[in-house]
Each structure stands twice: as C-alpha cells, then as structure tokens.
Residue, then its C-alpha position, 0 to 999 in steps of 0.5 A: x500500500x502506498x503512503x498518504x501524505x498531506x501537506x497543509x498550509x494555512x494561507x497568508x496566514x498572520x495577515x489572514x487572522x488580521x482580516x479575521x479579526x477585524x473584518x473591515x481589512x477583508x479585501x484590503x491589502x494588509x501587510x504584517x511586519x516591523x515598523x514602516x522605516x525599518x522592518x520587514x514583511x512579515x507576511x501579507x494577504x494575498x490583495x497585496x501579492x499583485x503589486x509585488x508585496x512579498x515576505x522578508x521585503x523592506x518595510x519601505x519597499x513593499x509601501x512604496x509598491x502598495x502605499x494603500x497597504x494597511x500596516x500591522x505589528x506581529x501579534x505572535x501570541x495570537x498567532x500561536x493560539x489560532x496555530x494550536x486550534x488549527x493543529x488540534x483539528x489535524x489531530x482528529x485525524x492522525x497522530x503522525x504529524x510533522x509540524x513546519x511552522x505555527x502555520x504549515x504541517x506534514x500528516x501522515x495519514x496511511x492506514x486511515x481509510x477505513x475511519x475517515x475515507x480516502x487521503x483527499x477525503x480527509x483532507x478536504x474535511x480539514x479544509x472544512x473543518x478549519x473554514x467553518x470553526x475558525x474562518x481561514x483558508x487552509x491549502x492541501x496536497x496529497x500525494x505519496x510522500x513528502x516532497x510531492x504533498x508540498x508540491x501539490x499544496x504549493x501548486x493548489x494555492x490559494x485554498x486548494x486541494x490538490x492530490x497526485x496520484x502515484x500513476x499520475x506523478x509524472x505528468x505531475x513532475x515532468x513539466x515542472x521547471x528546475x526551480x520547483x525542486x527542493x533545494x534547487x536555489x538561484x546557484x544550482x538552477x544556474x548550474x542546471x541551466x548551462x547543462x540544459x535543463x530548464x525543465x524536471x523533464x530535462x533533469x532527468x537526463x543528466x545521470x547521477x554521476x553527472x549530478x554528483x559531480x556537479x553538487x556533491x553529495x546533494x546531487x544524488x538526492x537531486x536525482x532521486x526528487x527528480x523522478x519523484x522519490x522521497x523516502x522521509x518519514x513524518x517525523x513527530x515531535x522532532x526537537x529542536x536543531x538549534x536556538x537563537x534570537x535575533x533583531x533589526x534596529x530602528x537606528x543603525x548601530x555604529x558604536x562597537x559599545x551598542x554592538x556589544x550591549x546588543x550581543x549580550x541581551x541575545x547571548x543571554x536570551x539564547x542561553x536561557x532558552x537552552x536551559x528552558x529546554x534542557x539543551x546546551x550546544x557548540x556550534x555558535x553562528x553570529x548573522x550581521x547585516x550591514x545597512x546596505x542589506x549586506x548579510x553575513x555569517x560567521x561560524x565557530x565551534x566551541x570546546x564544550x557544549x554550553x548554555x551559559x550566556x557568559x560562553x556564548x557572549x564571549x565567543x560571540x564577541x570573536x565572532x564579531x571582530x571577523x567582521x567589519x561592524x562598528x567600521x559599517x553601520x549595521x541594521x540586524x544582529x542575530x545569534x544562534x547555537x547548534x550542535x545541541x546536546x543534553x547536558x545530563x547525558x553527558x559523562x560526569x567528571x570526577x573534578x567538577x570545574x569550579x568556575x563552572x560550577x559557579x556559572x550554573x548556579x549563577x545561571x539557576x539564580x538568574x533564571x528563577x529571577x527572570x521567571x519571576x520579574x521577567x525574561x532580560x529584566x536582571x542581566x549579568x553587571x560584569x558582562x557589561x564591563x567587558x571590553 
C-alpha cells in the first residue's frame, strides 16, 4: 500500500487572522511586519501579492509598491493560539504529524481509510473543518510522500486541494521547471541551466554521476526528487536543531559599545532558552547585516557544549571582530547555537570545574529571577564591563 501524505498550509496566514479579526481589512491589502522605516514583511494577504508585496521585503519597499497597504505589528501570541486550534483539528485525524511552522504541517495519514475515507477525503474535511470553526483558508496536497504533498499544496494555492496520484506523478513532475525542486536555489538552477535543463523533464537526463559531480553529495538526492522519490518519514515531535534570537534596529548601530550591549541581551536570551529546554550546544553562528542589506555569517565551534550566556557572549564577541561592524553601520544582529546536546547525558567528571560550577548556579539564580520579574529584566553587571 502506498503512503498518504498531506501537506497543509494555512494561507497568508498572520495577515489572514488580521482580516479575521477585524473584518473591515477583508479585501484590503494588509501587510504584517516591523515598523514602516525599518522592518520587514512579515507576511501579507494575498490583495497585496499583485503589486509585488512579498515576505522578508523592506518595510519601505513593499509601501512604496502598495502605499494603500494597511500596516500591522506581529501579534505572535495570537498567532500561536489560532496555530494550536488549527493543529488540534489535524489531530482528529492522525497522530503522525510533522509540524513546519505555527502555520504549515506534514500528516501522515496511511492506514486511515477505513475511519475517515480516502487521503483527499480527509483532507478536504480539514479544509472544512478549519473554514467553518475558525474562518481561514487552509491549502492541501496529497500525494505519496513528502516532497510531492508540498508540491501539490504549493501548486493548489490559494485554498486548494490538490492530490497526485502515484500513476499520475509524472505528468505531475515532468513539466515542472528546475526551480520547483527542493533545494534547487538561484546557484544550482544556474548550474542546471548551462547543462540544459530548464525543465524536471530535462533533469532527468543528466545521470547521477553527472549530478554528483556537479553538487556533491546533494546531487544524488537531486536525482532521486527528480523522478519523484522521497523516502522521509513524518517525523513527530522532532526537537529542536538549534536556538537563537535575533533583531533589526530602528537606528543603525555604529558604536562597537551598542554592538556589544546588543550581543549580550541575545547571548543571554539564547542561553536561557537552552536551559528552558534542557539543551546546551557548540556550534555558535553570529548573522550581521550591514545597512546596505549586506548579510553575513560567521561560524565557530566551541570546546564544550554550553548554555551559559557568559560562553556564548564571549565567543560571540570573536565572532564579531571577523567582521567589519562598528567600521559599517549595521541594521540586524542575530545569534544562534547548534550542535545541541543534553547536558545530563553527558559523562560526569570526577573534578567538577569550579568556575563552572559557579556559572550554573549563577545561571539557576538568574533564571528563577527572570521567571519571576521577567525574561532580560536582571542581566549579568560584569558582562557589561567587558571590553
């Protein structure tokens, strides 16, 4: 028996509760983000898609191209709420399912025909469902495994249903242009293009040597998606792969002192995270971009895994000197940590560090803290000293 896969994915999603919510935008353009200066779109409803609004363009940018838009903070808590009644409608329907984001999820719902009918049965009873008891639109594919389901889904935007059958992949596929795979970004479709292939059709015949030696390792599972083979499974309850903050200033930062103060509040809150979650890790990334749009990340690799903001504030610093920030004015620091281990699975040592040892309980004192006054209310003073 074949898999059943489904891909939904709410539509325009946190510009769609905006109209929700508030009725008089349904028809309007609206766009969700930071400030008008400074921030970036969020999102934004499908009636401001045709001037060339779009998510992660500036602010600025997308007014210019829709200055009629009606503009509106990200109201995460909201979003997150109207996000778990969404998935507790896919629950009524399997348990195996693979959460994206607070708006976009894998199901699989293989072997349960018998309760709730065929995959696109079931699937057009969610889009119901989410319709009639929240008021949103939801998009569906369905298909035999994952990268076809969101294909599908993609393809069947807005609130559409879309299924591929396994017998009809290929005329599904075989049209497609190179873009469309996974993973085939601006570089490798240029790649692919001076071999000829504009289209999956064109991909085909390029063998896999030809494309292991074009991509690496990557260009093996290029082959495969190609001819419309994915072996993922719907992976549920998948932790975590890393932690981090980030945020985009209203005035660019051109003093080293901001930069580093800035650095400091990230470092703690990605710290307190990880311990939030059990979690220490080793591999540290520090994203920049300059007040051109110029964006960059620096990497390194710590010792030992950490969640102690002090660790992470420092190496960040490190980070930063490989950069030109405070020599150019920058518009965004980011900060985040992967490589992530569990702390208490690790072999105990029979010399505790003891500085280490004064940095978690250090850490514990400020947690419980922050717990009670709130998250970056107390900051470690000597951080704030150092140079």
């Amino acid at each position: 028996m074949a898999n059943a896969i489904i891909h939904l994915d709410m539509d325009a999603f946190y510009a769609s509760v905006e109209q929700h919510d508030q009725p008089e935008l349904r028809g309007r353009p609206v766009i969700v983000g930071g400030s008008r200066e400074r921030g970036v779109v969020a999102a934004c409803s499908y009636e401001a898609r045709p001037f060339g609004v779009r998510s992660a363009l500036p602010m600025s940018r997308a007014l210019r191209l829709c200055p009629e838009a009606v503009v509106l903070p990200v109201r995460m808590a909201r979003y997150q709420e109207v996000s778990r009644q969404v998935f507790a409608i896919f629950g009524r329907y399997t348990d195996r399912i693979e959460p994206l984001s607070v708006d976009e999820a894998f199901l699989d719902v293989t072997g349960c025909e018998r309760l709730f009918g065929t995959p696109q049965e079931i699937a057009q009873r969610i889009r119901r469902e989410v319709r009639e008891e929240l008021g949103l639109a939801i998009s569906a594919g369905v298909a035999p495994n994952k990268f076809l389901a969101k294909l599908a889904s993609e393809s069947a935007k807005p609130d559409g249903l879309l299924e591929i059958a396994p017998e009809r992949v290929d005329e599904f596929l075989l049209p497609l242009p190179v873009e469309r795979i996974w993973g085939v970004g601006n570089k490798a479709a240029q790649q692919l293009h001076l071999q000829g292939c504009r289209t999956v059709a064109d991909l085909r015949r390029l063998s896999v040597a030809q494309l292991t030696r074009l991509f690496g390792v990557w260009g093996e599972r290029l082959y495969h998606l190609a001819r419309g083979e994915d072996e993922r499974a719907v992976e549920v309850d998948t932790p975590a792969k890393s932690y981090g903050a980030e945020e985009t200033f209203a005035v660019d930062l051109t003093h080293k002192e901001d930069l580093h103060r800035e650095l400091l509040a990230q470092a703690e809150k990605v710290a307190a995270r990880l311990r939030r979650h059990g979690q220490s890790g080793r591999v540290l990334t520090l994203k920049v971009r300059y007040a051109d749009f110029e964006t960059l990340t620096r990497r390194l690799t710590l010792p030992e895994p950490t969640a102690h903001g002090k660790t992470l504030y420092r190496a960040a610093l490190d980070l930063l000197q490989r950069t030109e920030a405070g020599e150019r004015p920058v518009r965004l620091l980011g900060l985040s940590v992967a490589g992530l281990e569990d702390p208490a699975a690790r072999q105990p040592t029979l010399f505790p560090d003891p500085d280490e040892q004064r940095q978690t309980a250090l850490d514990t004192a400020l947690d419980r803290l922050n717990r009670r006054f709130g998250q970056g209310q107390v900051r470690r003073g000597d951080l704030l000293n150092e140079e």
